[in-house]
ZAMARGU-4260 file (C-alpha; in steps of 0.2 Angstrom, whole numbers, plus 5000, padded with zeros to 4 digits):
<rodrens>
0) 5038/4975/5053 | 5048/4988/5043 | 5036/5000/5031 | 5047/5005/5017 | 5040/5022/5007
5) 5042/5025/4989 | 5036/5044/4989 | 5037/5047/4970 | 5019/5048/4960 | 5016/5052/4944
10) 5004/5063/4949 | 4995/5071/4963 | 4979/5066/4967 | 4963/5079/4969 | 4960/5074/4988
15) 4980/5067/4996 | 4989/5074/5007 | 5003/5065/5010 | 5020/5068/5009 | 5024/5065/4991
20) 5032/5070/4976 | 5030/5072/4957 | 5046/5076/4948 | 5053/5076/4931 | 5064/5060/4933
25) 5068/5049/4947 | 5088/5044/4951 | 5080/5025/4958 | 5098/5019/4959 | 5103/5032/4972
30) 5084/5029/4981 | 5086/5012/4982 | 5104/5011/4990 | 5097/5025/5004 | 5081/5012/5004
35) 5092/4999/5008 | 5104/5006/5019 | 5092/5015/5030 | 5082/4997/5032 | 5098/4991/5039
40) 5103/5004/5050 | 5086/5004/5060 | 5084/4985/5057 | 5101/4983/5067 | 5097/4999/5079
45) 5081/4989/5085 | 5089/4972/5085 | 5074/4965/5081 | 5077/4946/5078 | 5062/4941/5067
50) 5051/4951/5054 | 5034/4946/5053 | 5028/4959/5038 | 5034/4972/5028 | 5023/4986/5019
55) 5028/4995/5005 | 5019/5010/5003 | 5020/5028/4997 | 5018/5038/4986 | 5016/5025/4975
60) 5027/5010/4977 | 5020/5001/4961 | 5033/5014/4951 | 5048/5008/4958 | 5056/4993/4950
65) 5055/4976/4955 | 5072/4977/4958 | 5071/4992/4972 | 5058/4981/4979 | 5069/4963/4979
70) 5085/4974/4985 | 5076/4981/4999 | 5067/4964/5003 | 5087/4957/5002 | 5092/4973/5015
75) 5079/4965/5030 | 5082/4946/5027 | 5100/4951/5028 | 5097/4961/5045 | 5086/4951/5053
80) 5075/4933/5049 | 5062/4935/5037 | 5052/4918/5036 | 5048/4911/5020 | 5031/4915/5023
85) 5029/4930/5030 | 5018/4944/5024 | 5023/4956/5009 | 5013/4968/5004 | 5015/4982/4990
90) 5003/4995/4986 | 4999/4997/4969 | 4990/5012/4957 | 4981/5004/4943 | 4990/5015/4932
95) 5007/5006/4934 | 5000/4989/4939 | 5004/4979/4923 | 5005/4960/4922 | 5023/4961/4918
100) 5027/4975/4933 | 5017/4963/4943 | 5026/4947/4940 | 5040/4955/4943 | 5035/4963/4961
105) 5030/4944/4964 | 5047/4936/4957 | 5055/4949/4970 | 5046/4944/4985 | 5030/4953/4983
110) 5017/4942/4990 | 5002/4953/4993 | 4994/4968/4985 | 4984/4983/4990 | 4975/4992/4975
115) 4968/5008/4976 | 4952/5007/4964 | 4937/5020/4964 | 4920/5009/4958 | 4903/5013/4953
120) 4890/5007/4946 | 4884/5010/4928 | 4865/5015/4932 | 4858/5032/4932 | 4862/5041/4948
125) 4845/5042/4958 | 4840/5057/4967 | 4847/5060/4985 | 4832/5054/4995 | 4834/5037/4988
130) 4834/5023/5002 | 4850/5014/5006 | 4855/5000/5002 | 4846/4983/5006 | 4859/4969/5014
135) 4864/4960/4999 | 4863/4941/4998 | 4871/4938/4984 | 4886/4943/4977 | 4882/4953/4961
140) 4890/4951/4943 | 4903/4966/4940 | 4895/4981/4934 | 4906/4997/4926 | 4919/5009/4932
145) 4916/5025/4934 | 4928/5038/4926 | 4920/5053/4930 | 4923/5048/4950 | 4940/5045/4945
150) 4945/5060/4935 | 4938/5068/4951 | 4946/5063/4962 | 4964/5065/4950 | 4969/5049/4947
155) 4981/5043/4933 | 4971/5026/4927 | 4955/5025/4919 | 4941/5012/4924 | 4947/4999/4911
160) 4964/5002/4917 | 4956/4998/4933 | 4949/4983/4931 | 4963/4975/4920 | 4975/4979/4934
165) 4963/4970/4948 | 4958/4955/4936 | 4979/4954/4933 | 4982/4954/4952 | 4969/4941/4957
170) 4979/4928/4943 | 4994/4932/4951 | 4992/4936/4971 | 4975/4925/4971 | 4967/4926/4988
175) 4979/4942/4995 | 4974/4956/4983 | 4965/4972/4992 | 4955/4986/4986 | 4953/5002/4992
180) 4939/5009/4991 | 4934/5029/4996 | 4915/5032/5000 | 4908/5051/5004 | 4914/5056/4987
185) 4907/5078/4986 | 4888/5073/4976 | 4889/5055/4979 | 4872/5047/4984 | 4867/5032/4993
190) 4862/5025/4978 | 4877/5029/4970 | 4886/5020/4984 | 4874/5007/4981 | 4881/5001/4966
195) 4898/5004/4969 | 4900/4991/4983 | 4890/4979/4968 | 4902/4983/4957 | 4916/4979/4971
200) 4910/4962/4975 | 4910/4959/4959 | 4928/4963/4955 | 4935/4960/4972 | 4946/4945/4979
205) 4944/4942/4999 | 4950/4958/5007 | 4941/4976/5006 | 4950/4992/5013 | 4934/5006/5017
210) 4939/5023/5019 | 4927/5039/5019 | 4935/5053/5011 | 4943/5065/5023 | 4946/5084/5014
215) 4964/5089/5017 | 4969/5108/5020 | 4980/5111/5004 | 4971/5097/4993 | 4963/5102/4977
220) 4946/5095/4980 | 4947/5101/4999 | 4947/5119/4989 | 4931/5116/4976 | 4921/5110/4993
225) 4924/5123/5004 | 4924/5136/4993 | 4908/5132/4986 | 4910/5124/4967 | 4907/5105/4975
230) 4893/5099/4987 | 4898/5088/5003 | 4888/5072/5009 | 4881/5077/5025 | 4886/5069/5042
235) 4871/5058/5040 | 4873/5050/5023 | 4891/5046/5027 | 4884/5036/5041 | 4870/5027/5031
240) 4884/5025/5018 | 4895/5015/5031 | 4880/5007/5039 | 4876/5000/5023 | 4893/4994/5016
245) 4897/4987/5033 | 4879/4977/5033 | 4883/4972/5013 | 4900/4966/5015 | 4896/4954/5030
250) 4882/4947/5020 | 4894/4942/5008 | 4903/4934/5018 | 4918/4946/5025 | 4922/4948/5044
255) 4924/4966/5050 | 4939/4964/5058 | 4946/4983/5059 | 4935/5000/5057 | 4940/5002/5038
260) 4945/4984/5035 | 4934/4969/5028 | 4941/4952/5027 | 4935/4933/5022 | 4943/4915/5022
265) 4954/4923/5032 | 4961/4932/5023 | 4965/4946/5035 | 4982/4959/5034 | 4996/4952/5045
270) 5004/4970/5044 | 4987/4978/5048 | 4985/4968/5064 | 5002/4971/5070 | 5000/4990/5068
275) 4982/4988/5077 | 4990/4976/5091 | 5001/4991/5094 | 5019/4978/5090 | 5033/4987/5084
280) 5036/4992/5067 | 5051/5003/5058 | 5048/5017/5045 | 5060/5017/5031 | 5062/5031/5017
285) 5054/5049/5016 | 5044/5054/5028 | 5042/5036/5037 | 5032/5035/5053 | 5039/5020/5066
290) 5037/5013/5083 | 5052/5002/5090 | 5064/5000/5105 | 5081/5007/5100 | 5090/4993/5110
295) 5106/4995/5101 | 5108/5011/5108 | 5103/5001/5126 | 5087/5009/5127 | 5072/4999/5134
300) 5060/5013/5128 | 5049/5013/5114 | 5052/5028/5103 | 5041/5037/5089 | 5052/5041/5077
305) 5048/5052/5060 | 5060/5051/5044 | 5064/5067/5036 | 5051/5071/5025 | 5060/5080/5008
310) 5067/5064/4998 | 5084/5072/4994 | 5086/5079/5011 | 5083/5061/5018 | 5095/5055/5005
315) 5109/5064/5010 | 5104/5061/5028 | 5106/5043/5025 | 5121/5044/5015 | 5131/5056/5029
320) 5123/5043/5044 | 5115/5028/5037 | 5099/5036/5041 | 5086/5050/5039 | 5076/5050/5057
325) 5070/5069/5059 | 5061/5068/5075 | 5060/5054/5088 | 5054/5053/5106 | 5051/5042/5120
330) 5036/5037/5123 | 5028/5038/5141 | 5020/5023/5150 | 5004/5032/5149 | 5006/5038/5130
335) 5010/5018/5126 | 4994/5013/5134 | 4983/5027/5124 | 4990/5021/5109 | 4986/5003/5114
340) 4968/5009/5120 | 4966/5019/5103 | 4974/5005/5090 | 4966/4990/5100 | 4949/4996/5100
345) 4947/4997/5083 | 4945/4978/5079 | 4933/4967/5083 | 4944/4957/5094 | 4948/4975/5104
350) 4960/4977/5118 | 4965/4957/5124 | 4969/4955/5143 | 4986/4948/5136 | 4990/4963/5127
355) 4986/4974/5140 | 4995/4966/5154 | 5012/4968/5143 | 5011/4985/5139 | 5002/4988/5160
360) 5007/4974/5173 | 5002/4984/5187 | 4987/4994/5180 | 4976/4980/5172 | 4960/4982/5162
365) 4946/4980/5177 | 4957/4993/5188 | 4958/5004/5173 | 4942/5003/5165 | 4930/4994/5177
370) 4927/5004/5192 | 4911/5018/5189 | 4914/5028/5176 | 4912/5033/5159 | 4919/5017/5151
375) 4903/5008/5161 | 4891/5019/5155 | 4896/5016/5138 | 4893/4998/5142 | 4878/5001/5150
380) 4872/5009/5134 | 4878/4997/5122 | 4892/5004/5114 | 4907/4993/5123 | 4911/4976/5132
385) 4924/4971/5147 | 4925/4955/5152 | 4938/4941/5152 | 4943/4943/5137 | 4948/4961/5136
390) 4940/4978/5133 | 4932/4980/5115 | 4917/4988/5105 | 4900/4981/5100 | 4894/4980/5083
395) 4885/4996/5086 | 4901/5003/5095 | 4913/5001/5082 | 4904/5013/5069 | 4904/5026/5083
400) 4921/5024/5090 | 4930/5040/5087 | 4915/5047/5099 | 4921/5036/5112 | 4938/5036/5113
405) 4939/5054/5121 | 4928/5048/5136 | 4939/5031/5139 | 4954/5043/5136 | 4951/5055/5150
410) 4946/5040/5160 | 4962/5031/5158 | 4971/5045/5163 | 4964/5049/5177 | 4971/5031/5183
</rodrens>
């Protein structure tokens, strides 16, 4: 699954951290032919026969040209087999998500979108105390954007801009457009979050990214927090919040098939599961993260592998050797399986025995995690199961599962 990076933006959001860049102008001819050559290079490196996804992120994607996009798309097909059908997804800022753009991203070979959105309801904000939110039944007619949350958090588009952008994407990518959505917003309340999620299930097509807002060292909203000008939800009514988006979304009918991630009539993220399922995936561009077997170098290790982060840096990297990895290392036996432990456990299929027994054929699942220990209190107390199907969380377990995971950790190693 190859996860090409456009790390331009037009501007840098309160709250990001990511590597990306604002500049001036943007030499997109000289991007893309370091885009498209690095996807070769490492396509070919891996010899990887089949693609089953690719992933354009950022940065922000949506400001490349559909031609960047189709020429990259052109780059994998060309070094490897990338079916007809298979999954392509491009993030997209509402601010550069036009109908034209987007019926050019889908005459390129754009199949799926992911749209970052922040929604709220229009009714007054009620006082902190107030009581979460009942499970809802129904899914409630669209209520307003909120621009204040927005220019908060620094993003480019306003709410209309917002809503034309999702409304646009659902005529053209019906049944695979995704919102991302951030809760735990510095003087957000329950019922503020309340109406939100109405507002989102409104507007919304059949897939729902969650993600609680994490304060970055270096971010400009991380700044106002800690020093005092913006409050902080407490650790408490970020966990209602989730609580009651996570009871909300499955009453109208999505399955919660990953931590942060909401789907229904199947309409689940190929790319997400591969990641999850820990399978191999290849970062292209600045800063790119990946996860192969370089098996045309005659290695039969998997590798982590980080692209340089600077974009001109990268660019000459790739120009001088056909790519720009900075850092790469072999992964350990043991450092494969915690990653599989880690990624795996986060869905609610978790861990299968299948997946396991490829990545540990002589170490399974009962030898690992069955004897005494602290992955059977954790199922003695709710929060896990272990059976034939494999290792996963409950219900209860998932919400929590960043507490587990050092316990299970530890275990695990000790084996």
């Amino acid at each position: 699954a190859p996860c090409p990076q456009w790390p331009y933006c037009r501007k840098r959001c309160s709250y990001c951290s990511f590597n990306k860049y604002v500049v001036p102008a943007v030499d997109e001819a000289a991007v893309r032919a370091c885009l498209v050559r690095e996807a070769r290079t490492l396509l070919r490196l891996s010899q990887v026969h089949s693609v089953t996804s690719v992933f354009f992120g950022g940065g922000t994607p949506s400001l490349a040209t559909p031609r960047t996009i189709a020429a990259v798309l052109e780059a994998v097909a060309g070094a490897a087999h990338l079916p007809d059908g298979a999954e392509v997804t491009l993030e997209a800022n509402p601010g550069s998500a036009g109908t034209p753009r987007l019926a050019g991203f889908r005459a390129a070979g754009v199949n799926r979108l992911s749209i970052g959105v922040q929604v709220r309801g229009a009714a007054p904000r009620p006082v902190p105390c107030s009581p979460p939110m009942p499970p809802a039944a129904t899914v409630l007619p669209p209520q307003s954007l909120d621009d204040a949350e927005l220019q908060l958090l620094g993003r480019e588009h306003t709410a209309a801009e917002a809503r034309a952008a999702v409304e646009a994407a659902r005529r053209l990518f019906p049944g695979r457009t995704s919102l991302d959505l951030l809760f735990g917003l510095p003087g957000q309340s329950r019922g503020a979050w309340a109406r939100g999620l109405e507002a989102a299930l409104g507007l919304c097509d059949d897939h729902i990214s969650l993600y609680q807002l994490t304060l970055e060292r270096g971010t400009a909203l991380a700044a106002k927090v800690w020093g005092g000008a913006l409050p902080t939800p407490s650790q408490d009514l970020l966990a209602d919040m989730y609580q009651a988006a996570r009871t909300t979304l499955v009453a109208a009918g999505f399955r919660h098939y990953e931590v942060s991630n909401f789907a229904r009539k199947g309409a689940l993220s190929t790319h997400n599961l591969s990641y999850w399922r820990a399978e191999q995936y290849i970062g292209v561009g600045p800063g790119a993260h990946g996860r192969f077997v370089p098996r045309g170098e005659g290695s039969r290790s998997r590798e982590a592998r980080i692209q340089t982060l600077e974009p001109d840096a990268w660019m000459r990297e790739v120009q001088s050797q056909g790519h720009g990895t900075r850092r790469r290392a072999v992964l350990s036996p043991l450092e494969q399986l915690e990653e599989v432990l880690a990624l795996g456990l986060r869905t609610d299929e978790g861990v299968t025995q299948e997946r396991w027994g490829h990545f540990s054929p002589h170490l399974s699942l009962e030898a690992a995690f069955g004897a005494p220990g602290e992955a059977a209190e954790l199922q003695r107390q709710g929060w896990l199961v272990l059976d034939s199907r494999g290792l996963r969380c409950t219900w209860e377990g998932l919400a929590v599962l960043d507490s587990l995971l050092p316990d299970l950790l530890c275990q695990l190693q000790r084996r």
